[in-house]
C-alpha positions as CSV (number, residue, x, y, z in Angstrom):
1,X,37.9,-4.5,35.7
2,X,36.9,-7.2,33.0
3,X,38.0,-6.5,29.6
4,X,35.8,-4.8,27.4
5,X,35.2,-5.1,23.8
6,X,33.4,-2.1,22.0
7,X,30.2,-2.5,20.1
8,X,31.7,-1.0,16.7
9,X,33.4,-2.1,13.8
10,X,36.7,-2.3,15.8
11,X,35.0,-4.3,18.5
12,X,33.6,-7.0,15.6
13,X,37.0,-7.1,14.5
14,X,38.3,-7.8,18.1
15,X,35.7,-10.4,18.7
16,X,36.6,-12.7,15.5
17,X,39.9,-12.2,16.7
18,X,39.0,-14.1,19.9
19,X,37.0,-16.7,18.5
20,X,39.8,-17.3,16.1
21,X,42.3,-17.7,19.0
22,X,44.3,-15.1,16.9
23,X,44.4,-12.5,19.4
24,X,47.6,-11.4,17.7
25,X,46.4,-11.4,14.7
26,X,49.3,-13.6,13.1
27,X,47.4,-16.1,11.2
28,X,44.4,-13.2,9.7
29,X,45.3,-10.2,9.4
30,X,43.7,-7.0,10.8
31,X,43.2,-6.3,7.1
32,X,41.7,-9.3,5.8
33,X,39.5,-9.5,9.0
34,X,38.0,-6.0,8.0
35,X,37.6,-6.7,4.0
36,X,35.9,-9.7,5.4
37,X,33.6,-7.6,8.0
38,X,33.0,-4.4,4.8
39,X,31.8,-7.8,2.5
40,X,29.4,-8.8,5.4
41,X,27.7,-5.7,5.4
42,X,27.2,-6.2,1.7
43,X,25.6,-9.4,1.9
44,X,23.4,-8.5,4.4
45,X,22.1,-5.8,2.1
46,X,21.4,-7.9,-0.4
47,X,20.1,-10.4,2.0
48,X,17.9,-8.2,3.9
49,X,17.5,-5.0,2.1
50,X,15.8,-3.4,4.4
51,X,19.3,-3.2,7.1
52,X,20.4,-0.2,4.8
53,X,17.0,1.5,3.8
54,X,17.5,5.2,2.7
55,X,14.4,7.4,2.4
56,X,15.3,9.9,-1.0
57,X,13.1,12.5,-2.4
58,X,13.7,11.6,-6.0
59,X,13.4,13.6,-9.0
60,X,11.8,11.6,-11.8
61,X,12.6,12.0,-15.4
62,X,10.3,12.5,-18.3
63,X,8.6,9.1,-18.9
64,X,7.5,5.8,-17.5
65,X,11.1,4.0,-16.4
66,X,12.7,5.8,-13.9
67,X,16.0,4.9,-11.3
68,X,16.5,4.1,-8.0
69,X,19.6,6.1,-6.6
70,X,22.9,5.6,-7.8
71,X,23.8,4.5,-4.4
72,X,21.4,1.8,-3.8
73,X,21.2,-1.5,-5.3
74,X,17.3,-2.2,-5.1
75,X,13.8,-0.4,-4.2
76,X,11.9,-1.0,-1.5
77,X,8.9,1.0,-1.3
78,X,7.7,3.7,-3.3
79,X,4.9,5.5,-0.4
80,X,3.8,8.9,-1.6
81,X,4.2,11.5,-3.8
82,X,6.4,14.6,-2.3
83,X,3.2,16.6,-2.4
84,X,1.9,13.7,-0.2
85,X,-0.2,11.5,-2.8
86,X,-0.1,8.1,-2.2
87,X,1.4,5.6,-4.6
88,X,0.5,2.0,-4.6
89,X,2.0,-0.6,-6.3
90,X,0.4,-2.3,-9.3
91,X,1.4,-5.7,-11.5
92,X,2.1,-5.0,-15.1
93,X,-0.6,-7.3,-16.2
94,X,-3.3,-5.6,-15.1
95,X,-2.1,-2.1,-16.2
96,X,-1.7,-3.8,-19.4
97,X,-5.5,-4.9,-19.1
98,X,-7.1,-1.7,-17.8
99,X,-5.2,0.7,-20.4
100,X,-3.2,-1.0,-23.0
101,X,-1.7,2.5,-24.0
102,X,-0.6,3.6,-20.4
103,X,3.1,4.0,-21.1
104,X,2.1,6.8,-24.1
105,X,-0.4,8.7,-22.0
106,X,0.2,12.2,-21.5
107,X,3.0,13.4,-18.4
108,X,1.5,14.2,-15.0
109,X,2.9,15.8,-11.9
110,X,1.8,12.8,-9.6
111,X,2.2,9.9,-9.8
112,X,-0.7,7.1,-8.7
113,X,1.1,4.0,-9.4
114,X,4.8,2.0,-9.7
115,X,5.6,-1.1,-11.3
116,X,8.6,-2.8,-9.8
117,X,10.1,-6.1,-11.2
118,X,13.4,-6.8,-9.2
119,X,14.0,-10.4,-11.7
120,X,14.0,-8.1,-14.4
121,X,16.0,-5.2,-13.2
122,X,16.4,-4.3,-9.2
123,X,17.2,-0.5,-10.2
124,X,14.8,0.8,-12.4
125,X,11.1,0.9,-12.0
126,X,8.0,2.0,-14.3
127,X,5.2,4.5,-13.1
128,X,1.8,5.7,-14.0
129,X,1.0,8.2,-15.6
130,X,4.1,8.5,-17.2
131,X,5.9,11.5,-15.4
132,X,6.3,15.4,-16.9
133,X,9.0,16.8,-16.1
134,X,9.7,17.8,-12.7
135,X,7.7,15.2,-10.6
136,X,8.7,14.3,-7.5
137,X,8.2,10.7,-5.5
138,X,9.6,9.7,-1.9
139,X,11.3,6.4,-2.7
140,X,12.7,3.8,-0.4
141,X,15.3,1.7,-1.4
142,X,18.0,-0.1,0.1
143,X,21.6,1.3,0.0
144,X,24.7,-0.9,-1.0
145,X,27.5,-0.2,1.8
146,X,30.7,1.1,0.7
147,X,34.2,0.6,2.5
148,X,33.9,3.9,4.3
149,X,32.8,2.4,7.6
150,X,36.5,1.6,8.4
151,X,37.6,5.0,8.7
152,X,34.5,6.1,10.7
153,X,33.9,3.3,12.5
154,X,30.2,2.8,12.5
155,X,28.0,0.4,10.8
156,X,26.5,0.5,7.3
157,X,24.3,-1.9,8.3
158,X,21.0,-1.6,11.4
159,X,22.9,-2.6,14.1
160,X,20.4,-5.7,14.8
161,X,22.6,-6.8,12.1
162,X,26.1,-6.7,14.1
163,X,26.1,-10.2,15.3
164,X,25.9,-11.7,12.1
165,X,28.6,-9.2,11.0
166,X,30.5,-11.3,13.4
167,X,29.2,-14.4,11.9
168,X,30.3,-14.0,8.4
169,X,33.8,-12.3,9.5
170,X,34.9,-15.9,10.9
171,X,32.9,-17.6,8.6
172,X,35.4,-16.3,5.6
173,X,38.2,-16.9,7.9
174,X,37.8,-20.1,8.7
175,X,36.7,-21.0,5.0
176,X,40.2,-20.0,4.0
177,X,41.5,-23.0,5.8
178,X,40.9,-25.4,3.1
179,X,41.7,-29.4,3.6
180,X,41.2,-29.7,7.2
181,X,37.5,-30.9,8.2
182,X,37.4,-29.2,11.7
183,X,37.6,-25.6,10.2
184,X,35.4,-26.4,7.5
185,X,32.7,-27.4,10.1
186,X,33.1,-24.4,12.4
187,X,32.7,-22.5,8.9
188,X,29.9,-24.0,8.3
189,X,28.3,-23.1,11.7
190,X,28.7,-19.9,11.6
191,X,27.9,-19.4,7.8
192,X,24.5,-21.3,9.1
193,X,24.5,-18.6,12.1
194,X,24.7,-15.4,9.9
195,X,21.7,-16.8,7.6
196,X,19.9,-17.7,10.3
197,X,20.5,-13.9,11.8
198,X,19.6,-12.6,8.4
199,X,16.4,-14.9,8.1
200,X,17.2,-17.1,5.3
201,X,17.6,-20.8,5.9
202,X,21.4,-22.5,6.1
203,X,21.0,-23.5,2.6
204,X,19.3,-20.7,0.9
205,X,23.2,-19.5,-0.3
206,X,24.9,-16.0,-0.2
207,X,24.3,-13.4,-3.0
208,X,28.0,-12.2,-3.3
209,X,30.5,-14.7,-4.8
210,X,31.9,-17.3,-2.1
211,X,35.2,-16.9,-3.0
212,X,37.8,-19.6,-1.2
213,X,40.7,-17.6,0.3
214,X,44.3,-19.6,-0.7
C-alpha cells in the first residue's frame, strides 16, 4: 500500500518535510516547521480575510464607534440587524453631506448604516443612528488564528487554503538558508506560489514581518 500523508496540520508538516528532503527532520525541526505552518495561517488571514470569517451577533455600545470582536483583526461585512434589518454600508462623506450632525442624533435600536475605514483603523467601525443601549448587529469579520491548531490538529484557516499553508512552511525554511543562491530561488518559488494561492501578485509582499531565520 502507497504511503499516505494525512490532509491535516500533521500531514502539511509531513509534506514540507519531504520537499525539504528532511524526512528526519535534522536540519528543521518538527518545531520550527509548525511555528512556520501557525504563521502561515496568519498571513493568509491578513491576506485574504475572508479564510477565517466568523459570523458574531454583536452587542453594540452606546454611540457611533463600535468594535469588531476581540478575536478578529478586521470586519468584513456588517448584513443585518439581529432583528433582521438590513445594514448597508455608507462613505463618511456623504453622511457628512446629508446630516452634518449624525454622530449627535438621538440612540436607536436598529441600525441602517456602518461606516468602515480599515486605513484608519481595521477594528472599530462607526454606525448610524448612533446606537442606544442594547442594539444588536450580525457582524462579519475575519478571525486572527491562534496557535491552538497544534494541539487539535485542524486548520484555522478554509481548507482551500491548505496548499499555500504548505507553500509558506518551506518558503520560511528555505529562506533561513541565507548565502546560497539555489535555496534562495526555491524560496522564492514557493513564496511566489503561496501569493499566487492567496490571490495577490508575487510582488505584492507579506503583511507579517519577513523575518530571516540565522
Amino acid at each position: 500500500m502507497a504511503f499516505e500523508i494525512p490532509f491535516n496540520p500533521s500531514g502539511i508538516i509531513e509534506r514540507a518535510k519531504k520537499i525539504l528532503n528532511d524526512y528526519g527532520a535534522e536540519y528543521f525541526k518538527v518545531d520550527e516547521l509548525w511555528a512556520w505552518f501557525l504563521d502561515s495561517q496568519r498571513e493568509i488571514a491578513l491576506q485574504v480575510p475572508e479564510a477565517t470569517s466568523v459570523t458574531a451577533d454583536l452587542a453594540l455600545t452606546a454611540g457611533v464607534t463600535q468594535s469588531i470582536p476581540a478575536t478578529s483583526h478586521c470586519l468584513i461585512e456588517i448584513p443585518r440587524n439581529l432583528t433582521g434589518e438590513t445594514i448597508r454600508p455608507i462613505a463618511r462623506i456623504l453622511l457628512d453631506e446629508l446630516r452634518p450632525n449624525w454622530a449627535r442624533e438621538e440612540g436607536a435600536q436598529v441600525i441602517e448604516h456602518y461606516i468602515y475605514d480599515p486605513a484608519k483603523s481595521k477594528k472599530t467601525f462607526e454606525v448610524w443612528p448612533p446606537a442606544a443601549q442594547g442594539a444588536r448587529i450580525v457582524c462579519i469579520s475575519s478571525a486572527m488564528p491562534d496557535d491552538s491548531s497544534r494541539a487539535t490538529n485542524t486548520f484555522a484557516v478554509d481548507t482551500r487554503h491548505a496548499n499555500s499553508t504548505l507553500d509558506y512552511t518551506v518558503f520560511r525554511a528555505l529562506n533561513r538558508l541565507t548565502g546560497n543562491p539555489h535555496f534562495a530561488t526555491h524560496a522564492k518559488n514557493h513564496f511566489d506560489l503561496f501569493m499566487h494561492g492567496c490571490g495577490k501578485s508575487e510582488d505584492a509582499g507579506l503583511l507579517l514581518s519577513q523575518r530571516r531565520e540565522g
